[in-house]
C-alpha positions as a Markdown table, in Angstrom:
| # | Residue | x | y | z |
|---|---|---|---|---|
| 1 | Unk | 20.8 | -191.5 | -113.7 |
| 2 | Unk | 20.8 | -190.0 | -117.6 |
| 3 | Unk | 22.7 | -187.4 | -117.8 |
| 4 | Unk | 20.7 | -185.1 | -120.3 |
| 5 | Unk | 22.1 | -182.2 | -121.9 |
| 6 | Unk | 19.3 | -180.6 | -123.7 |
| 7 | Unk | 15.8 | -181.1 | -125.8 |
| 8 | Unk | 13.5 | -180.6 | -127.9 |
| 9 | Unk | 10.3 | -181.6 | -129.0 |
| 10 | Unk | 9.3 | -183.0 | -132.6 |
| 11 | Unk | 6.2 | -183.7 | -134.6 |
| 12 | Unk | 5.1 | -184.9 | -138.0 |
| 13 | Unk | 4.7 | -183.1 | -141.2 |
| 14 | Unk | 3.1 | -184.7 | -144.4 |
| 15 | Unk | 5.0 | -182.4 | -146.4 |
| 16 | Unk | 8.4 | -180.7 | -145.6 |
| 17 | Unk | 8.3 | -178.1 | -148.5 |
| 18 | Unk | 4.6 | -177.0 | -147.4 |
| 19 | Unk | 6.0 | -177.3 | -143.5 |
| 20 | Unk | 9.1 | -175.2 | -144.5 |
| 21 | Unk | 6.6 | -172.5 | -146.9 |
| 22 | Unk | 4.7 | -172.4 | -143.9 |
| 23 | Unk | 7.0 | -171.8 | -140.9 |
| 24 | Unk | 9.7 | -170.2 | -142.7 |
| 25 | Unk | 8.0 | -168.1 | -145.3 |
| 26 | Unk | 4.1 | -167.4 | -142.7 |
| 27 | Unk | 5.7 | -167.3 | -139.5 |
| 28 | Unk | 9.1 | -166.1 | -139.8 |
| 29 | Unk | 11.0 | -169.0 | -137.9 |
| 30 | Unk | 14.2 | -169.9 | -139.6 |
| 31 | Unk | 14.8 | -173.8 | -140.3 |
| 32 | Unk | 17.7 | -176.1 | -140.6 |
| 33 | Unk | 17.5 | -178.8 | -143.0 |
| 34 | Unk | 18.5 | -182.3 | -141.1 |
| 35 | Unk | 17.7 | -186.0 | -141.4 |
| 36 | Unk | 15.1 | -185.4 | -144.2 |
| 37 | Unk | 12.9 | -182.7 | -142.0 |
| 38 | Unk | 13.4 | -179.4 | -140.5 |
| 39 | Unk | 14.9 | -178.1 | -137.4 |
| 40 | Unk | 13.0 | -175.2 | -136.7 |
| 41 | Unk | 14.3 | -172.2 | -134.5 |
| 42 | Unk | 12.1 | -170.6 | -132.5 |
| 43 | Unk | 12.2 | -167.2 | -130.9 |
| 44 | Unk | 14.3 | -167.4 | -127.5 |
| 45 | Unk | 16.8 | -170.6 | -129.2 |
| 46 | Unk | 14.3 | -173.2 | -128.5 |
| 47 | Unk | 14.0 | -176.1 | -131.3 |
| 48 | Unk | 11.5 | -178.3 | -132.5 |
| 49 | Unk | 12.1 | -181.0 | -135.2 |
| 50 | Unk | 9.1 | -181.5 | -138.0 |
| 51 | Unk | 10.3 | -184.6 | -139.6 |
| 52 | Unk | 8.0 | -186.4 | -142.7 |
| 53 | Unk | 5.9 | -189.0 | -141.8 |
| 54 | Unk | 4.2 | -190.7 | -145.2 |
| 55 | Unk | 0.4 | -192.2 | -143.0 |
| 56 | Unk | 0.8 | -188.7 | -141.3 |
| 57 | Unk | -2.0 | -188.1 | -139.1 |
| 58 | Unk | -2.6 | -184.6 | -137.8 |
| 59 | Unk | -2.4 | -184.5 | -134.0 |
| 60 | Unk | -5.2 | -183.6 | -132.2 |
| 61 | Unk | -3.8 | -181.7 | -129.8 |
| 62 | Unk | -1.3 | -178.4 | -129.8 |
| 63 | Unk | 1.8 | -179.4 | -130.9 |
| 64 | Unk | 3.2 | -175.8 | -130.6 |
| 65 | Unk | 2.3 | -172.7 | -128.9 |
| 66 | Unk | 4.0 | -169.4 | -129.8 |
| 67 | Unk | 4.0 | -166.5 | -127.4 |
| 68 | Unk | 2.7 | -162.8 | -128.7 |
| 69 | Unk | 2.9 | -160.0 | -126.7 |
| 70 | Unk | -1.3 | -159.7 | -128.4 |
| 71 | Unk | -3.4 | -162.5 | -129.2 |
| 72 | Unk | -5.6 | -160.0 | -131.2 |
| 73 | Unk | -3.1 | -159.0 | -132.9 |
| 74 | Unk | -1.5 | -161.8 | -133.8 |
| 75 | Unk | -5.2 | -163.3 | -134.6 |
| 76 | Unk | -5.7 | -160.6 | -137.3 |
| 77 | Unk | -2.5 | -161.1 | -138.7 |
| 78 | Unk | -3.3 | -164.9 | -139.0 |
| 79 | Unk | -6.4 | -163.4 | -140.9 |
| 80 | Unk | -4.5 | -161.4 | -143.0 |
| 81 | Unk | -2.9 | -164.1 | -144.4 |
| 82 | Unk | -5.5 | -166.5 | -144.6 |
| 83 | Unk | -5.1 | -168.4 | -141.9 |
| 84 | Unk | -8.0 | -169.2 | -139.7 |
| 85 | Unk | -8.2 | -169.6 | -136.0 |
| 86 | Unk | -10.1 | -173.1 | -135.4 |
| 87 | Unk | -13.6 | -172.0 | -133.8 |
| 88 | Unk | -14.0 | -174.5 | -131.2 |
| 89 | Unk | -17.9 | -174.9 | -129.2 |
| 90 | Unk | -17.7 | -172.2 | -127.1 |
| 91 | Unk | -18.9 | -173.1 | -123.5 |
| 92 | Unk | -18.7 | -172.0 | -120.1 |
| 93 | Unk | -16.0 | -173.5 | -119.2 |
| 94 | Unk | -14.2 | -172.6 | -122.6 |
| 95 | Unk | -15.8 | -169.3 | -123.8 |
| 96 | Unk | -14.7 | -168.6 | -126.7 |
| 97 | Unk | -15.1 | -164.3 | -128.9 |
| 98 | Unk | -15.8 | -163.7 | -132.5 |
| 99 | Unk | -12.4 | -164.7 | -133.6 |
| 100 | Unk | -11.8 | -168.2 | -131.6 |
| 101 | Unk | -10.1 | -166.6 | -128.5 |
| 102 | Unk | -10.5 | -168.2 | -125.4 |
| 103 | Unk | -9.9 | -165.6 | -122.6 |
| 104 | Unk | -9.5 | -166.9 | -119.2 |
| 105 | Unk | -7.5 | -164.6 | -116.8 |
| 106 | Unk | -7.2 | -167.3 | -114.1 |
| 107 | Unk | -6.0 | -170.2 | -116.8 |
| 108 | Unk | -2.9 | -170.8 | -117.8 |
| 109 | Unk | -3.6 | -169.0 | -121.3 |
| 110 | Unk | -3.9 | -165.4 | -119.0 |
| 111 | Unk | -5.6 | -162.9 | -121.4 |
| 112 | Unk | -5.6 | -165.1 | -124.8 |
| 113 | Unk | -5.3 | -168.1 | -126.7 |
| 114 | Unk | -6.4 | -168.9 | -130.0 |
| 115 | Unk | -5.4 | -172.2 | -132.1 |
| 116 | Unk | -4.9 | -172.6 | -136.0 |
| 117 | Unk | -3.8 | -175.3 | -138.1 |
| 118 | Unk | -0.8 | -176.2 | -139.9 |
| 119 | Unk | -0.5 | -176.8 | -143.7 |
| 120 | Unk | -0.6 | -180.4 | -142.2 |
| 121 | Unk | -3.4 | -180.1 | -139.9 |
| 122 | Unk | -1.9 | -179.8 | -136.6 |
| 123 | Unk | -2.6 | -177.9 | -134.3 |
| 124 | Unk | -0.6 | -174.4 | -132.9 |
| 125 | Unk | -1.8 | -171.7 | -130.8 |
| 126 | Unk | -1.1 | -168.3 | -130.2 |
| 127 | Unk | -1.0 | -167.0 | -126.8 |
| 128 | Unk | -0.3 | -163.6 | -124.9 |
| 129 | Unk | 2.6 | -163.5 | -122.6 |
| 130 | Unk | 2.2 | -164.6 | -119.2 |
C-alpha cells in the first residue's frame, strides 16, 4: 500500500499576481510563493496549490469552499468589495434568494451556500458552518 503523509488540493490560475491580489489582499489567506504558483493557507492549516497554467480554462465546478460562521454575511461583504455571488436558475430543487444563496437545511450546504468567481473565473463558495 502507499504510505501517504498528507495533501492537498490544487487548481489553475491564469495569473499569479491577480490570484495572489485576490486571495491574499480580498480574502485574507496568506500565500507561499513555490514552483512558480502559490501555496495558499487556509484557515485551520489546510493548503491548496494555485499554480499558472498559460490555455487556463476556468473550472466549472467549485474548486474551493470557505466556511463562515454567516453566508449573509459573508455574501454582503463579497458585495462590498465588488464581488458578485454567481445567480444561478433558481429551481425547486436549487432555490435560490435575492443574493444567489441556496438554502437547503437537509443538504449538505445546511443554512447557506453562495458561489463567486475568482479573478480567473473559477468557481468558490461560501458556506455556513455545519
Amino acid at each position: 500500500m502507499v504510505e501517504i503523509t498528507g495533501s492537498f488540493s490544487s487548481f489553475s490560475v491564469d495569473d499569479v499576481e491577480k490570484a495572489r491580489d485576490f486571495y491574499v489582499g480580498t480574502l485574507g489567506l496568506t500565500a507561499e510563493d513555490i514552483m512558480g504558483g502559490l501555496r495558499l493557507t487556509l484557515p485551520g492549516g489546510a493548503q491548496v496549490f494555485a499554480y499558472p497554467k498559460p490555455d487556463h480554462v476556468p473550472a466549472t465546478h467549485t474548486v474551493l469552499n470557505l466556511v463562515v460562521p454567516s453566508v449573509d454575511d459573508a455574501v454582503a461583504s463579497l458585495h462590498e468589495l465588488g464581488i458578485r455571488t454567481d445567480h444561478y436558475p433558481s429551481s425547486e430543487q436549487m432555490p435560490l434568494d435575492e443574493n444567489g444563496i441556496l438554502r437547503d437545511p437537509n443538504g449538505p450546504a445546511g443554512n447557506g451556500i453562495a458561489w463567486f468567481k475568482d479573478p480567473a473565473g473559477n468557481v468558490l463558495s461560501v458556506v455556513n458552518e455545519p
